[in-house]
Residue frames as qw, qx, qy, qz and C-alpha x, y, z in Angstrom:
[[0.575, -0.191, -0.426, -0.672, 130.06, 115.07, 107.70],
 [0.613, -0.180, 0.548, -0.540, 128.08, 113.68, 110.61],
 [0.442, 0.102, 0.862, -0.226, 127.17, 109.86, 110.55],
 [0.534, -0.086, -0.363, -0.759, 124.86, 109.37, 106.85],
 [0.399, 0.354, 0.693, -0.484, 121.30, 108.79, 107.60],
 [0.166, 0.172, -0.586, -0.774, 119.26, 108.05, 104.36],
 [0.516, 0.172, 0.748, -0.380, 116.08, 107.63, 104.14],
 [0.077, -0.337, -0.707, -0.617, 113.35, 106.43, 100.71],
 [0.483, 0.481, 0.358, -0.639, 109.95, 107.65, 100.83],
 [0.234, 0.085, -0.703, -0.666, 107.55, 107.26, 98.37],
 [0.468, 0.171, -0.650, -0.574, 104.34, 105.47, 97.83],
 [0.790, -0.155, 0.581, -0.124, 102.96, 102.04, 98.29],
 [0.879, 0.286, 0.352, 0.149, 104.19, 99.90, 96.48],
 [0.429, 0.889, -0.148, -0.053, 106.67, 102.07, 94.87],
 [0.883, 0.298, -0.305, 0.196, 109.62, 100.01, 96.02],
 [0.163, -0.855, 0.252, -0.423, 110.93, 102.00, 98.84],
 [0.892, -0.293, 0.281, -0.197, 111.69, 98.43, 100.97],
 [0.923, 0.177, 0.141, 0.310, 114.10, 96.91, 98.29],
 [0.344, 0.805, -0.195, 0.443, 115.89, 99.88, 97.81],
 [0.472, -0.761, 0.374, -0.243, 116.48, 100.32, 101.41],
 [0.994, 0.047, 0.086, -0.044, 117.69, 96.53, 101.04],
 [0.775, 0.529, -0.020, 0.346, 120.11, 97.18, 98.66],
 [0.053, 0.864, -0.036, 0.499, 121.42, 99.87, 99.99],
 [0.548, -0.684, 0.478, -0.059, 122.31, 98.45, 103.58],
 [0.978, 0.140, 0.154, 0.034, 123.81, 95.73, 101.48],
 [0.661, 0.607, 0.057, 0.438, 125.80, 97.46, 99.17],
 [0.143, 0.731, -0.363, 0.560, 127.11, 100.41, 101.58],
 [0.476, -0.094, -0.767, 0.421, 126.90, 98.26, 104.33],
 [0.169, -0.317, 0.205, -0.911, 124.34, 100.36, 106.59],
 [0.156, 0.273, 0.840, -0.443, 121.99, 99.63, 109.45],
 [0.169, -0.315, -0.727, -0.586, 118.59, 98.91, 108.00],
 [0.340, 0.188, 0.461, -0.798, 115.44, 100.81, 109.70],
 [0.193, -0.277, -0.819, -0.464, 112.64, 98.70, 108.28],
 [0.462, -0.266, 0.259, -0.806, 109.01, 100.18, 109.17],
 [0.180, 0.082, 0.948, -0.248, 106.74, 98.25, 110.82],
 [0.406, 0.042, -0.409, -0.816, 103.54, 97.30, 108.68],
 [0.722, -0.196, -0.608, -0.268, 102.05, 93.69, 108.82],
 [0.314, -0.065, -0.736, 0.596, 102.56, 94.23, 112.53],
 [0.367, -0.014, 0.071, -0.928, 100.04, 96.97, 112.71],
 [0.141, 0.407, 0.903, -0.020, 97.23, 94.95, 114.55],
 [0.353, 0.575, 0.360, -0.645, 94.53, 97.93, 113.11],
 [0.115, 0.264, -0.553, -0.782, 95.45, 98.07, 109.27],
 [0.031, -0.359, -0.868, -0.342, 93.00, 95.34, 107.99],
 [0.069, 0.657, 0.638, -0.395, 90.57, 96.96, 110.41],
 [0.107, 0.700, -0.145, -0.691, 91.48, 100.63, 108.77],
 [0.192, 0.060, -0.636, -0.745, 91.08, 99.44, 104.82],
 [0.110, -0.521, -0.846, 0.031, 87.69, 98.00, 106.18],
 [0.218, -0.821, -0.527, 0.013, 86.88, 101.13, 107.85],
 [0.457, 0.569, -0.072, 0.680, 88.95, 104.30, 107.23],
 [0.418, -0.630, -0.182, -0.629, 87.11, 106.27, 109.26],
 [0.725, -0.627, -0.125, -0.256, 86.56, 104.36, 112.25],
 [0.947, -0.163, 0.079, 0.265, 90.22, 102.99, 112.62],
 [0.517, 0.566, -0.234, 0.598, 92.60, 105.70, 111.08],
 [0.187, -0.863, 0.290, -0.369, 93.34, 107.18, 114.38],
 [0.927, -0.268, 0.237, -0.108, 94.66, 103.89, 115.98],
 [0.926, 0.179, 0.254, 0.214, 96.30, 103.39, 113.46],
 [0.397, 0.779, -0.217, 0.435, 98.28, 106.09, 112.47],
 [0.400, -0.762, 0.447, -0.242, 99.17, 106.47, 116.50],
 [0.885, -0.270, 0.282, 0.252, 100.72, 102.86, 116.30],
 [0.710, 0.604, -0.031, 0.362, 102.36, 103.65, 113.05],
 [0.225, 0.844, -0.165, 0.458, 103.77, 106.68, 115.16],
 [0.543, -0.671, 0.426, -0.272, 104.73, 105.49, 118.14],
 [0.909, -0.051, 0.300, 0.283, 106.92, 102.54, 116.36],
 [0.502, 0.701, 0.005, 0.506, 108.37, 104.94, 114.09],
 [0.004, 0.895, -0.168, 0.412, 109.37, 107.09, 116.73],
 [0.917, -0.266, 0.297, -0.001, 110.95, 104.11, 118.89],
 [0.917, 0.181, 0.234, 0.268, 112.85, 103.34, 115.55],
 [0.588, 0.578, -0.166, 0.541, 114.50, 106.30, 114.64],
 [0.508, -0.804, 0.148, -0.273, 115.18, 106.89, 118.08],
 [0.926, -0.018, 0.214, 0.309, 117.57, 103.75, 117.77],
 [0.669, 0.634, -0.055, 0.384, 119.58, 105.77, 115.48],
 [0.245, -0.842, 0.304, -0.373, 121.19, 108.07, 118.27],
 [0.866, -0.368, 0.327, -0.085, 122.36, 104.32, 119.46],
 [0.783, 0.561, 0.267, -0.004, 123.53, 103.55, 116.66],
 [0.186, 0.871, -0.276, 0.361, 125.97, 106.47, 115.89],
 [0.445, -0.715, 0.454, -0.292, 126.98, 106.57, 119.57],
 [0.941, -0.126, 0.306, 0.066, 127.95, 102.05, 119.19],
 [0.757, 0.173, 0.488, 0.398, 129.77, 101.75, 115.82],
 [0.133, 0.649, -0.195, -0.724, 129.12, 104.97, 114.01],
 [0.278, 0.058, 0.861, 0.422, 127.70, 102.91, 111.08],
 [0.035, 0.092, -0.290, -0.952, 125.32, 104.29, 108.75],
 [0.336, 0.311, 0.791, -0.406, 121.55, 104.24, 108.97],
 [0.177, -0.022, -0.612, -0.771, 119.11, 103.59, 106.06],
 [0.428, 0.249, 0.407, -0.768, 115.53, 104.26, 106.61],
 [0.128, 0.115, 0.871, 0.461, 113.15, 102.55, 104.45],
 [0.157, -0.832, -0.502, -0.178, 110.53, 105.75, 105.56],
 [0.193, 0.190, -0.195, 0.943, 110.78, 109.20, 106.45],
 [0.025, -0.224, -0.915, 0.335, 108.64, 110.00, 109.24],
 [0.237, 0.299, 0.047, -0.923, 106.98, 113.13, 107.96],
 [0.214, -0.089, -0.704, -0.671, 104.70, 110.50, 106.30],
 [0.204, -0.400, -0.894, 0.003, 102.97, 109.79, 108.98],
 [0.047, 0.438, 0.100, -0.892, 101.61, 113.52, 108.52],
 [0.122, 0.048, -0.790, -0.599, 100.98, 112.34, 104.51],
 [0.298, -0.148, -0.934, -0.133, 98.52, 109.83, 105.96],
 [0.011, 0.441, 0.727, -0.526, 96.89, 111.10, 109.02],
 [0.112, 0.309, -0.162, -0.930, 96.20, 114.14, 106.69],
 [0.391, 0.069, -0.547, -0.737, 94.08, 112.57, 104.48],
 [0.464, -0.300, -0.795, -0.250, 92.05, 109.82, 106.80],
 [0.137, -0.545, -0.590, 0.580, 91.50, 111.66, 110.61],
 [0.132, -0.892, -0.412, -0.131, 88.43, 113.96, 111.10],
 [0.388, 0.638, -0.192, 0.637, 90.18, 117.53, 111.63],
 [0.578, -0.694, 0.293, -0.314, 89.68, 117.46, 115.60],
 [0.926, -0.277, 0.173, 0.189, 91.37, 114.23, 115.70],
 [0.730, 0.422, -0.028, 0.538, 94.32, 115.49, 113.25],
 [0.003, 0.852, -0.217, 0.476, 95.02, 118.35, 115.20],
 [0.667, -0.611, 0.420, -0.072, 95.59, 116.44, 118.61],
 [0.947, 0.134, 0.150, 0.251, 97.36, 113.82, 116.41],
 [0.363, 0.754, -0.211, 0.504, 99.57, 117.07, 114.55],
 [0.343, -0.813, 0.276, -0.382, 100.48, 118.04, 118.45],
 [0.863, -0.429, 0.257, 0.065, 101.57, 114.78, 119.48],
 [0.829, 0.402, 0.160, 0.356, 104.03, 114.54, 116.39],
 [0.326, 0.835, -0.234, 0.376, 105.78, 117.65, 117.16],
 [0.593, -0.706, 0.296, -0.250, 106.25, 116.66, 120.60],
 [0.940, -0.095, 0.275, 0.177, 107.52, 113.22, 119.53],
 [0.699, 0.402, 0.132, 0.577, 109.97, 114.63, 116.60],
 [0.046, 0.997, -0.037, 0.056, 111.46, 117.89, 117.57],
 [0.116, -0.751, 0.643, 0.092, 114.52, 116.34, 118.28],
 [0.906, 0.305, 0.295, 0.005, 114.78, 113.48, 115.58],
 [0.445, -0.243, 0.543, 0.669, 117.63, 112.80, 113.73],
 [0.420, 0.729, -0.031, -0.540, 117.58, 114.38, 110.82],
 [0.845, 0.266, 0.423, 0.189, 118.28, 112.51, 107.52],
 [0.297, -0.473, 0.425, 0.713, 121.71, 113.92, 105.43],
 [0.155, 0.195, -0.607, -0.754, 119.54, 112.65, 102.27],
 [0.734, 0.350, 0.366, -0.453, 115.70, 111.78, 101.11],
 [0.092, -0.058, 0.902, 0.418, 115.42, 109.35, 98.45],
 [0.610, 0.375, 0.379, -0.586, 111.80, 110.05, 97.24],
 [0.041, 0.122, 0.900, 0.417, 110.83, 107.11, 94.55],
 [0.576, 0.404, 0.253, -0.664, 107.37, 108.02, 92.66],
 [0.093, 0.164, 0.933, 0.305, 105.40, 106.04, 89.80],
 [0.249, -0.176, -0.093, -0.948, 102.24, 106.30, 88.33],
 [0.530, -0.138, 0.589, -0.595, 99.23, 105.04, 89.95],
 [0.771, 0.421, -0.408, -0.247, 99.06, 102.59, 86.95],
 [0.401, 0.611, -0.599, 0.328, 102.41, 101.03, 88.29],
 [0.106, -0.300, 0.762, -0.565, 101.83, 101.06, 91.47],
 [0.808, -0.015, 0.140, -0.572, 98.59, 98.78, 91.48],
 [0.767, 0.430, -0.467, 0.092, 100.12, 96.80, 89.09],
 [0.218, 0.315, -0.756, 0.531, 103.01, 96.33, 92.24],
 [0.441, -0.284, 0.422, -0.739, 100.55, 96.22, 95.10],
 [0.866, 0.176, 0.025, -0.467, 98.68, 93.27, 93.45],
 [0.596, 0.496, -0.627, 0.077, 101.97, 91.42, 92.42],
 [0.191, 0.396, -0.714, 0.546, 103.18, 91.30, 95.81],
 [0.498, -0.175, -0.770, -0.359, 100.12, 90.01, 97.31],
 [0.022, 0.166, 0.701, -0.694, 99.66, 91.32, 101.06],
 [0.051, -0.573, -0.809, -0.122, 95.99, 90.63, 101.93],
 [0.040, 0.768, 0.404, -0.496, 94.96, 93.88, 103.62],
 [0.002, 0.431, -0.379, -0.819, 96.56, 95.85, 100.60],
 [0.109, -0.302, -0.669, -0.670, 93.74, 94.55, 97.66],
 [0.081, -0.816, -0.539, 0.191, 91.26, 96.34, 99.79],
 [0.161, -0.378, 0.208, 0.887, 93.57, 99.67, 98.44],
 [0.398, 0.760, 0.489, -0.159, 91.36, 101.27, 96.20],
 [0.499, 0.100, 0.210, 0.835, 92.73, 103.13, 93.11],
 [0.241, -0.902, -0.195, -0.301, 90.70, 106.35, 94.41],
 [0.758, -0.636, 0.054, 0.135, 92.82, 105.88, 97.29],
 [0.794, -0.132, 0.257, 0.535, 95.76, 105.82, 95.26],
 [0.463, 0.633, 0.356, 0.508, 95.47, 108.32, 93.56],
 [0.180, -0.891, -0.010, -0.417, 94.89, 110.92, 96.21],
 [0.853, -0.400, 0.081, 0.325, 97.69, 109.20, 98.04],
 [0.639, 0.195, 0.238, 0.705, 100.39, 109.87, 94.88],
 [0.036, -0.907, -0.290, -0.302, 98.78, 113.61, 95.11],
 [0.519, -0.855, 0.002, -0.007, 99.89, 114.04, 98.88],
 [0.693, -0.517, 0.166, 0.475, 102.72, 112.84, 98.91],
 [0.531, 0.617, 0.308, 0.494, 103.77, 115.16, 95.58],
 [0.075, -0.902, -0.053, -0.422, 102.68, 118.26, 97.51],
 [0.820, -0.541, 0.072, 0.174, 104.69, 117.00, 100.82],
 [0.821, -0.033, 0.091, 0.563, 107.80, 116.51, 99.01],
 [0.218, 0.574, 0.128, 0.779, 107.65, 119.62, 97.17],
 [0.479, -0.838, -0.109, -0.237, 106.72, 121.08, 100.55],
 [0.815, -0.507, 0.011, 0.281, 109.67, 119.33, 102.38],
 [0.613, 0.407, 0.171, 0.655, 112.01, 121.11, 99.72],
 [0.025, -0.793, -0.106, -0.599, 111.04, 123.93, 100.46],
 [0.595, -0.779, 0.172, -0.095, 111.08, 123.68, 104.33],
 [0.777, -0.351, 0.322, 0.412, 114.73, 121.79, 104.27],
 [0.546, 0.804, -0.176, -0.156, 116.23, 123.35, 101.31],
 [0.068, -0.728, 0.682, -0.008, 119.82, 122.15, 103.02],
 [0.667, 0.039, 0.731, -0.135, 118.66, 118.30, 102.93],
 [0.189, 0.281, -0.575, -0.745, 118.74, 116.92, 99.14],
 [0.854, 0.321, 0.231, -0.337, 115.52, 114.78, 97.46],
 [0.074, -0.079, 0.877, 0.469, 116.88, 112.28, 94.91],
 [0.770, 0.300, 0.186, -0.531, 113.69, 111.72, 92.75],
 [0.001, -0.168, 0.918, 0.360, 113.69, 108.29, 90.75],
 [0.473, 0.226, -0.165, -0.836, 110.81, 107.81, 88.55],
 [0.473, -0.101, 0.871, -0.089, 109.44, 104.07, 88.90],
 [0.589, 0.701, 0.041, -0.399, 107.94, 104.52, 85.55],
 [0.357, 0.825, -0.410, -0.154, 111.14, 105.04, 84.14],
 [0.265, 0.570, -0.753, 0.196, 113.43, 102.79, 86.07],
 [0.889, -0.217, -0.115, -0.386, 113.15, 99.29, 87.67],
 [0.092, 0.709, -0.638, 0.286, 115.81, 98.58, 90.08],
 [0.847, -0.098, 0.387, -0.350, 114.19, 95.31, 91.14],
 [0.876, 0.313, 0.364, -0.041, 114.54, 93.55, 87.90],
 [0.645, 0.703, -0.095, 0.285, 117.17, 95.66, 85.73],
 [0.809, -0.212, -0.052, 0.545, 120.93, 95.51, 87.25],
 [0.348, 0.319, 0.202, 0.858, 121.71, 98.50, 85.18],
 [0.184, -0.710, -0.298, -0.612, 119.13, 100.48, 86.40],
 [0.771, -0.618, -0.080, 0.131, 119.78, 99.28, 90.50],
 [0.637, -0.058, -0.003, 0.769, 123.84, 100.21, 89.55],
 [0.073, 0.478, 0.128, 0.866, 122.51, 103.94, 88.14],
 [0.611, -0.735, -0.208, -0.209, 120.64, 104.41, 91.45],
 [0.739, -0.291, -0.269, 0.544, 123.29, 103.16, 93.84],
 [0.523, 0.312, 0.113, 0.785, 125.99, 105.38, 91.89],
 [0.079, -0.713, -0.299, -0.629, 123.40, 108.56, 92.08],
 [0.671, -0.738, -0.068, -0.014, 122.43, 108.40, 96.16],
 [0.836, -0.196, -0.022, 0.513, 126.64, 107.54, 96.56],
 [0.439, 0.324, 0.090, 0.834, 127.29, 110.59, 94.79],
 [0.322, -0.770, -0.213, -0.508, 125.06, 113.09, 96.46],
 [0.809, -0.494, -0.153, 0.279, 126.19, 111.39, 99.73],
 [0.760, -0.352, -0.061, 0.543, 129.56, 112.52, 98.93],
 [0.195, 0.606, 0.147, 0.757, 128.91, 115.96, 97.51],
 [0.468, -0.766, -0.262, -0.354, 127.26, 116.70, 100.88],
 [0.779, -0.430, -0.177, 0.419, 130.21, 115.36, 102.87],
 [0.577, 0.408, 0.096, 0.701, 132.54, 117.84, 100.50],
 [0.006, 0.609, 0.061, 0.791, 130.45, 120.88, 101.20],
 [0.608, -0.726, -0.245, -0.209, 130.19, 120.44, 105.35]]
């Protein structure tokens, strides 16, 4: 088996950040953390979707593509595993739902150019919740540009990124999805639940290694 690469998806607020956490902790792996509260446009872009999502998504993408670009360093230094705490096909999720369709299309063109030869991730970790939940997180955790999130916004967020996944299945069939239900399970706060995660991703990891 090639070098694991694991990324989470999911959400806001759905916990994708601590998991990753754990995870370089526990298996010892280089953490990819995305860049957010760096984005100088975001405040502008929950102020003004519209006027500011293209800015913004191109920084989003042009640090993302910087970062898992690192991985290829990575491998090639130590061979030490890389955990993602995003998978970039979100920033497809996102542009999808806030650029005007002339501006998504040049935006769709630059993304293939930038990812055609991305690492590819051995496993997705896709954490989901309901949009109950996640507010309920977003509001806990207290980042200022996030209580301008609207639960309109969330909703048609927890939509996309449903159809995506179930898309990405379909296009990767050889790549597994772990789904964990943030409803169900709270790997923040319950030990027991953060040990039945671990366990799950550790096994998959090494069913994949079995069958390559």
């Amino acid at each position: 088996m090639t070098v694991p690469f694991v990324t989470v998806e999911g959400p806001i607020g759905v916990g994708k950040t601590s998991l990753s956490k754990e995870l370089a902790t526990t298996f010892n792996y280089h953490l990819l953390k995305e860049i957010v509260d760096e984005n100088p446009f975001l405040n502008k872009f929950y102020e003004n979707i519209e006027e500011w999502s293209f800015q913004t998504e191109m920084f989003f993408l042009c640090n993302r593509y910087k970062q898992l670009s690192d991985i290829k360093n990575f491998r090639l230094t130590d061979d030490k595993p890389v955990v993602a705490d995003y998978h970039i096909f979100k920033n497809l999720i996102f542009a999808k739902r806030t650029l005007l369709p002339t501006e998504y299309d040049k935006y769709e063109e630059i993304y293939k150019i930038l990812t055609k030869d991305m690492p590819v991730p051995n496993v997705v970790v896709y954490l989901h919740a309901s949009v109950d939940t996640l507010m309920k997180r977003i509001a806990m955790r207290g980042r200022e540009f996030e209580k301008m999130i609207s639960r309109d916004y969330m909703e048609q967020l927890v939509a996309d990124y449903h159809s995506f996944i179930e898309r990405f299945e379909n296009m990767h069939p050889d790549i597994p999805v772990i789904r964990f239900n943030g409803d169900q399970l709270d790997f923040v706060k319950n030990p027991n639940d953060l040990t039945y995660v671990l366990q799950t991703i550790k096994d998959t990891l090494q069913q994949r290694s079995l069958q390559q």
